[in-house]
N, C-alpha and C positions, 0 to 999 in steps of 0.2 A: 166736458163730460167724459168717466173715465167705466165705461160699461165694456163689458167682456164677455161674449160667449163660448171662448174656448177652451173646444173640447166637450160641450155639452151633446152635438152634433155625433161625435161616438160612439155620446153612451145609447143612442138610439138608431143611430146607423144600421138598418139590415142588411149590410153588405152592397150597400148599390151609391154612386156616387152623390157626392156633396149636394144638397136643393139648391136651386137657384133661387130660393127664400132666403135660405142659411147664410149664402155667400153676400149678397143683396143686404142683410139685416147685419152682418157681419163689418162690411164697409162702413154703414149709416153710423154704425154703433162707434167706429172709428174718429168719427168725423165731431168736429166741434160744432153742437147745436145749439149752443146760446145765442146766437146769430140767426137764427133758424125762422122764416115766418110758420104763421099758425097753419099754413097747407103743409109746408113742409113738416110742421112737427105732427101733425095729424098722420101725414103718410109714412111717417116713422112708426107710429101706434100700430096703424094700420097691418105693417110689415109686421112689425113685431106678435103680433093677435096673428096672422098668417102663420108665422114659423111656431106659433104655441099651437093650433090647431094641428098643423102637417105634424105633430109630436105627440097629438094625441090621439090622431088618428092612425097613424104608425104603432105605437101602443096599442090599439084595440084592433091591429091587424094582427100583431102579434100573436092572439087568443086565439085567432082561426086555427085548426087543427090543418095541415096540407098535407095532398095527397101524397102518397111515395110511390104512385106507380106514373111517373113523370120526368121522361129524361132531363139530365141538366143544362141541354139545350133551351129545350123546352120551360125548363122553370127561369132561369136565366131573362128569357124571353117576358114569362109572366113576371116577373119581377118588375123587372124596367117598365113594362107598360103598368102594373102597379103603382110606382112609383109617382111615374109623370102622374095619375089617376088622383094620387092622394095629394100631390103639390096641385093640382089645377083645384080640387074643392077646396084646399085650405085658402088660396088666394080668393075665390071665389065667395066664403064664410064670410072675409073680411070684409067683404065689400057693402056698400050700404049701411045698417045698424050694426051688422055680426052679430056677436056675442056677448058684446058691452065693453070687451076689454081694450079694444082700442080707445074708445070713448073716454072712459075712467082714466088710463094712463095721459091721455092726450090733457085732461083736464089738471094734474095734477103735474105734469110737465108745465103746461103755463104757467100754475101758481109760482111751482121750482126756478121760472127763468123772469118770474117777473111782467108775464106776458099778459096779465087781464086788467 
């Protein structure tokens, strides 16, 4: 399997470093999953549904209007705790039912490897 995410991670990047989603989904995506049991390709879904989340929710953070009477100490600071805030719910999303999009992908991955 020949999946790619780079550079998508840029085009949403608010200036704060790489997710430990991104990097995590980045590897998995690397790695030969025709071999993959149905945990592992599910926790592949999983991640993947996490790193669509932490993108969407970064998007609709973007819309906040912020303050400007806020050193750059200081926003720096809300930043990064921002950050870890929006990677801990997107992980968090996936867990359990989610959204459905690990589910659907996970399903459709088995059909793809032969797995059902």
């Amino acid at each position: 399997m020949s999946l790619t995410i780079d550079g998508l991670n840029a085009l949403y990047d608010n200036n704060t470093t790489t997710s430990t989603t991104t990097n995590k989904l980045e590897d998995t995506l690397h790695s030969d999953l025709s071999q993959a049991t149905e945990d592992e390709l599910m926790d592949v879904c999983k991640d993947f549904e996490a790193y669509f989340t932490e993108q969407m929710f970064k998007a609709m953070q973007k819309m906040i209007p912020e303050s400007e009477n806020v050193s750059s100490s200081t926003r720096q600071l809300q930043d990064y705790y921002k950050e870890q805030m929006v990677q801990s719910f997107a992980e968090q999303s996936a867990q359990g039912e989610g959204l459905g999009i690990a589910q659907t992908l996970y399903e459709q991955m088995k059909r793809n490897y032969g797995l059902e």
